[in-house]
C-alpha positions as CSV (number, residue, x, y, z in Angstrom):
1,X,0.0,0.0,0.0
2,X,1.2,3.4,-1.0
3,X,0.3,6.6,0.2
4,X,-1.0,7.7,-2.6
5,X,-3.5,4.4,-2.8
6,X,-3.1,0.9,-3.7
7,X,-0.2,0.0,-6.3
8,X,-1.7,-2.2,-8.8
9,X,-0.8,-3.4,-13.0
10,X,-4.1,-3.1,-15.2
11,X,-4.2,-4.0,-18.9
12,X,-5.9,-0.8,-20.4
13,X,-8.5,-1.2,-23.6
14,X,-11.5,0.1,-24.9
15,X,-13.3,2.5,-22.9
16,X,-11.0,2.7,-19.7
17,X,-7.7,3.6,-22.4
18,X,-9.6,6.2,-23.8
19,X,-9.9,7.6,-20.5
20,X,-6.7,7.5,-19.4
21,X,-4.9,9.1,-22.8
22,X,-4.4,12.3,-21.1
23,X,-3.0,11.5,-18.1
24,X,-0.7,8.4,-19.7
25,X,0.6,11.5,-22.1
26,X,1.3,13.0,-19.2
27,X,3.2,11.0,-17.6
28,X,5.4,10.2,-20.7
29,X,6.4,14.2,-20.9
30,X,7.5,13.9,-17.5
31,X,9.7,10.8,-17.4
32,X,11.2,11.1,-20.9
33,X,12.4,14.8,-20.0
34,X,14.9,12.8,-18.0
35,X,18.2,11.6,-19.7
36,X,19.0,9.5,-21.8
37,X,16.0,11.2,-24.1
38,X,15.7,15.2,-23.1
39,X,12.4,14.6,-24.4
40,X,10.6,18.4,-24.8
41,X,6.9,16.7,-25.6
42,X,3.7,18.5,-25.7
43,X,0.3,16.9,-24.5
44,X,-1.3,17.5,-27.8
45,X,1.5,15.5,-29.4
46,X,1.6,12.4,-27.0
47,X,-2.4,12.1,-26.8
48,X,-2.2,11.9,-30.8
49,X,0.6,9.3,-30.5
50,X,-1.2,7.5,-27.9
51,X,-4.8,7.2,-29.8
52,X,-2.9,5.4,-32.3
53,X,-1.9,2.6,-29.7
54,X,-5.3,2.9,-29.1
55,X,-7.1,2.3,-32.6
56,X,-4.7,-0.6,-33.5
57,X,-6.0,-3.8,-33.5
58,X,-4.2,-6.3,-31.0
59,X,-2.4,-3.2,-29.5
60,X,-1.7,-3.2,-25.7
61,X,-1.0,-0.6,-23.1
62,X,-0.7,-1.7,-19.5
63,X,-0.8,0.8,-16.3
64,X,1.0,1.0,-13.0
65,X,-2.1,2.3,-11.0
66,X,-1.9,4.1,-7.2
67,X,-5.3,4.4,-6.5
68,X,-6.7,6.3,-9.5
69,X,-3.5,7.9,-10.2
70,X,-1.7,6.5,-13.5
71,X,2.3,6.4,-12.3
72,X,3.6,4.1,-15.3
73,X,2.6,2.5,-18.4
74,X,4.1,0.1,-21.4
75,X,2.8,0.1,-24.5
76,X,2.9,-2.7,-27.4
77,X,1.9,-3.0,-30.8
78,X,2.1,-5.1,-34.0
79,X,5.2,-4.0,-36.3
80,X,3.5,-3.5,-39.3
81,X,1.1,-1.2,-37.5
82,X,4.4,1.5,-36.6
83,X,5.7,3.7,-39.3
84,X,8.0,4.2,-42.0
85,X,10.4,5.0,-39.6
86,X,10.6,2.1,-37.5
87,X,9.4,-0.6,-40.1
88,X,12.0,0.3,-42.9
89,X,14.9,-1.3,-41.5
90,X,13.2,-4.5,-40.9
91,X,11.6,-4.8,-44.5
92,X,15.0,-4.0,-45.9
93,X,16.3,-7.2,-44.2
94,X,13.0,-9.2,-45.6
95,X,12.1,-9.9,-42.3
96,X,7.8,-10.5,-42.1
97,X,6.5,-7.9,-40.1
98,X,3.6,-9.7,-39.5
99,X,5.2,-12.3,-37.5
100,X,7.2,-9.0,-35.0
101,X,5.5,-7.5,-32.1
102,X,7.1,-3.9,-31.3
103,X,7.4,-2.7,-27.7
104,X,7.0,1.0,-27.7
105,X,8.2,2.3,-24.2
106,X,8.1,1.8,-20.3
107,X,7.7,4.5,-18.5
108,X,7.9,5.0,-14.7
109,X,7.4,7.7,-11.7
110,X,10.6,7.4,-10.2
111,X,9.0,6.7,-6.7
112,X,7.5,3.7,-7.8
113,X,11.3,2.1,-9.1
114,X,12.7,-0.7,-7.7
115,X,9.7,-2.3,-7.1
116,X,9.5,-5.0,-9.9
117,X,7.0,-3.0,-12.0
118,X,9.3,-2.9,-14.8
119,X,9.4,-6.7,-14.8
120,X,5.7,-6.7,-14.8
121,X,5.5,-4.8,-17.9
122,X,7.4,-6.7,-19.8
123,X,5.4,-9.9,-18.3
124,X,1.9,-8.3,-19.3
125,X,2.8,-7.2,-22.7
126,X,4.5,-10.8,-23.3
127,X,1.5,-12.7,-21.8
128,X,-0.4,-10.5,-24.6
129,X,1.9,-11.6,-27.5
130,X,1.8,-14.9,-26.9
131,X,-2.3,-14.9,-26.4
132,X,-2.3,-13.3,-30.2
133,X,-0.5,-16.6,-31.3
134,X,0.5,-15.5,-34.7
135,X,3.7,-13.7,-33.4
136,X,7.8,-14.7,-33.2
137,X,9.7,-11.8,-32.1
138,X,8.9,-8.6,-29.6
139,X,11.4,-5.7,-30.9
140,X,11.9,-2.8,-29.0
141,X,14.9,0.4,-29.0
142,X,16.3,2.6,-26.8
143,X,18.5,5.8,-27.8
144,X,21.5,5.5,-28.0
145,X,23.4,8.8,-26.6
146,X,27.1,8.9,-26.6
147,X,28.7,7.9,-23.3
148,X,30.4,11.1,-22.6
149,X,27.3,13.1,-23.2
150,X,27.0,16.7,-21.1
151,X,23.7,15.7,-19.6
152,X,24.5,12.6,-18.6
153,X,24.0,12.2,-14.9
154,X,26.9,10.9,-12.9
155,X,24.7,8.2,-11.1
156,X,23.0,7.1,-14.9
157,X,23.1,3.2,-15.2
158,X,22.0,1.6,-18.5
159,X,19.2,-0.5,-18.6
160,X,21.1,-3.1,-20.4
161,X,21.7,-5.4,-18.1
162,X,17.9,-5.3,-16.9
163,X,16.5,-5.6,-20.6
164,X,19.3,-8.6,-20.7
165,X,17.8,-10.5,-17.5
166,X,14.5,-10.6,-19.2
167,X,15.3,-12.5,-21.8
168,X,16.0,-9.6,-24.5
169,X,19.5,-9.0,-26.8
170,X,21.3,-6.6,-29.1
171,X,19.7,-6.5,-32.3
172,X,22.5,-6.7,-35.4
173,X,21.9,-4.9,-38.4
174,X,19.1,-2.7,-37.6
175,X,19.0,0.7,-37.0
176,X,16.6,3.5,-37.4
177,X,16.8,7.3,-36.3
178,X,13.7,9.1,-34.5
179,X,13.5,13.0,-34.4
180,X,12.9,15.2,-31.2
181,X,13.1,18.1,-29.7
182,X,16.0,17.8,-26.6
183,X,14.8,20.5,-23.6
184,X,16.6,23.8,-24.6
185,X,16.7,22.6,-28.2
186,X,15.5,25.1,-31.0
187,X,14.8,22.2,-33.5
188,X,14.2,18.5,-33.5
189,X,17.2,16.3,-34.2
190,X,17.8,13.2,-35.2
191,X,19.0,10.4,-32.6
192,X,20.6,7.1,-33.2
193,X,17.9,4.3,-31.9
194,X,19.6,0.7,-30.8
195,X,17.0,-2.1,-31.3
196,X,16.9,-5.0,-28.7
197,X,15.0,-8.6,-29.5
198,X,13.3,-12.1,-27.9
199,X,12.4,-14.8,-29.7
200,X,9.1,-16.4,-28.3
């Protein structure tokens, strides 16, 4: 029991998503300001990136829930449902989309770390996969930021060796770049995005 209510995990769909877009975009503003991403997001923006999750069939978005309060979330959804962007690199390798299932994010409030919630999100949104039936491989990336990078905190630690302990490798030969605003940026650049993998 927290203070701040009850912690539970809750698959989100349907009606009770909907509901929750604007405070699941949010709550991705907030943690992704933090580095490695420097993310400078507006609501408008992440509600429109979330009602996609949202409208895609077989999609999944589970929630870390205090009470009412939404204080993490994961997201999931089929490859060939993500855009150019992310997709490309794959169908340059002839690999069948429709057999990948692309993890978007995890995002947590940093009082609620440590906890094993991040395990649980990657639990859920596997459990999901495997109930479709019809998919091989989860993909997922994480930026890539150069290791002596000014905003890098002193006490920063990788989540490599977490992502490793659930099952999940280096992906070879892939690579795509996404395009963001860092905070105190004038313009959105481009950043070097390192895809990880499991086999099902």
């Amino acid at each position: 029991m927290s203070a701040r209510g009850e912690l539970r995990i809750e698959r989100l769909t349907g009606a009770a998503l909907q509901a929750r877009l604007p405070a699941l975009a949010r709550l991705r503003i907030a943690v992704f300001r933090d580095f490695p991403y420097l993310y400078d997001g507006s609501e408008e923006y992440e509600a429109r990136y979330l009602r996609t999750y949202a409208a895609s069939p077989d999609s999944v978005i589970v929630a870390a829930l205090a009470g009412e309060q939404v204080v993490g979330a994961a997201t999931g959804v089929p490859l060939e449902h993500e855009p150019d962007y992310v997709t490309a690199p794959f169908r340059a390798r002839g690999d069948d989309l429709a057999r990948i299932f692309y993890f978007g994010e995890s995002v947590l409030e940093k009082a609620y770390r440590g906890r094993g919630i991040g395990v649980a999100f990657f639990a859920e949104r596997e459990a999901h996969v495997r109930a479709l039936g019809r998919f091989r491989r989860v993909v997922f990336c994480g930026v890539d930021r150069p290791a002596d990078h000014p905003a890098k905190p002193a006490d920063y630690v990788p989540l490599d060796a977490f992502w490793r302990r659930r099952g999940y490798r280096p992906l070879a030969g892939v690579a795509s770049q996404f395009s963001w605003r860092d905070i105190g940026g004038a313009a959105q650049t481009a950043k070097p995005m390192r895809y990880w993998y499991k086999d099902l």
